[in-house]
C-alpha positions as CSV (number, residue, x, y, z in Angstrom):
1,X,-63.0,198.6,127.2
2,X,-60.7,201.6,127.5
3,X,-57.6,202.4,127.3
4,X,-55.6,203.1,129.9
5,X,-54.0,206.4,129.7
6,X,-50.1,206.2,130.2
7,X,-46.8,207.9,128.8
8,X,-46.1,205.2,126.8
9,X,-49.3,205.5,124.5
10,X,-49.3,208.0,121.8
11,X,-52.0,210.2,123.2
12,X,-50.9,210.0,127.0
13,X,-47.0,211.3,125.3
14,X,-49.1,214.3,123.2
15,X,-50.9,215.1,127.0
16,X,-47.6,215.0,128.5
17,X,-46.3,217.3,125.7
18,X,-48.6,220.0,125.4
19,X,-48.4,220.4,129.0
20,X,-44.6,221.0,129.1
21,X,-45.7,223.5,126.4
22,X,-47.6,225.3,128.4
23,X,-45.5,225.3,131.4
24,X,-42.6,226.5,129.5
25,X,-43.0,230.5,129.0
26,X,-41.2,231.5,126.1
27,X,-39.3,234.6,125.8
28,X,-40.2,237.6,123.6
29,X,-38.1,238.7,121.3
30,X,-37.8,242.3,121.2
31,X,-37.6,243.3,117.6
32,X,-35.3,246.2,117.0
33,X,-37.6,249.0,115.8
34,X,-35.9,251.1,113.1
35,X,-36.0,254.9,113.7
36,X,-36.4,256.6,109.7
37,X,-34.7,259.7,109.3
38,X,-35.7,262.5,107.3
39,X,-33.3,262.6,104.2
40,X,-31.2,265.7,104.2
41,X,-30.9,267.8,101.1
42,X,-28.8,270.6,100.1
43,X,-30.8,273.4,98.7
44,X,-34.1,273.9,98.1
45,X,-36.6,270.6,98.7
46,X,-39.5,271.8,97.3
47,X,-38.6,273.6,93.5
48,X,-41.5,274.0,90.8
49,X,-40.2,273.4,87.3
50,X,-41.1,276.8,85.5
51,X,-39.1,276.0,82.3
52,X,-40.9,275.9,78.8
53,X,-38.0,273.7,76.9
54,X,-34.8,271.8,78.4
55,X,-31.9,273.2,76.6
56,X,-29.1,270.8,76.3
57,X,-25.6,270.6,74.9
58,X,-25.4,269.2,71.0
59,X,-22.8,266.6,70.5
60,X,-20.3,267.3,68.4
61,X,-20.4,264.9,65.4
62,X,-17.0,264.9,63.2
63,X,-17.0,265.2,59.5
64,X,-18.1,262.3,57.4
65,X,-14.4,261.8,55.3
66,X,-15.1,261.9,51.8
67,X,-13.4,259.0,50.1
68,X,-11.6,259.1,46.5
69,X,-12.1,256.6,44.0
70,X,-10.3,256.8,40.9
71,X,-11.4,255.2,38.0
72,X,-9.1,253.3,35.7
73,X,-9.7,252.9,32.2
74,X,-8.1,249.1,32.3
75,X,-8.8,246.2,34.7
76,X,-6.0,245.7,36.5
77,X,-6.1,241.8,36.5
78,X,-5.8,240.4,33.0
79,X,-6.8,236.9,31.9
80,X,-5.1,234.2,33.5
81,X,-3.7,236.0,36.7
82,X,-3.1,234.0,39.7
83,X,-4.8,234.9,42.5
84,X,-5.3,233.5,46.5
85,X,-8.8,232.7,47.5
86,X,-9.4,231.5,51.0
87,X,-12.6,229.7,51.3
């Protein structure tokens, strides 16, 4: 026994719907196309390197500072001195 075909079943409402699919014409959408540009320079564009080294500018590094120390013939904290120590 079969089926009767109608809009109601699920394969009468897929019928129905890829017909209206195909009846409907969709649009085209025009893609805008991009137009590349050739990138302008100044000078010349095509320059062959001819140099043997690269010569660039030393930074200046300053003077170390040469510290004093002085050196003391007695300790300068005797026996029993209070002092602060933060733990």
């Amino acid at each position: 026994m079969e089926r009767r075909v109608d809009d109601l079943s699920f394969e009468g409402a897929w019928k129905n719907q890829i017909k209206e699919e195909q009846k409907e014409v969709t649009p085209t959408e025009k893609k805008e196309v991009k137009v590349h540009d050739a990138p302008k320079f100044r000078g010349q564009r095509d320059v062959v390197e001819k140099r043997s080294e690269i010569k660039m500018a030393k930074k200046e590094q300053p003077e170390p500072e040469e510290k004093q120390a002085t050196v003391v013939s007695e300790l300068s904290s005797k026996e029993g001195d209070d002092f602060d120590v933060q733990w």
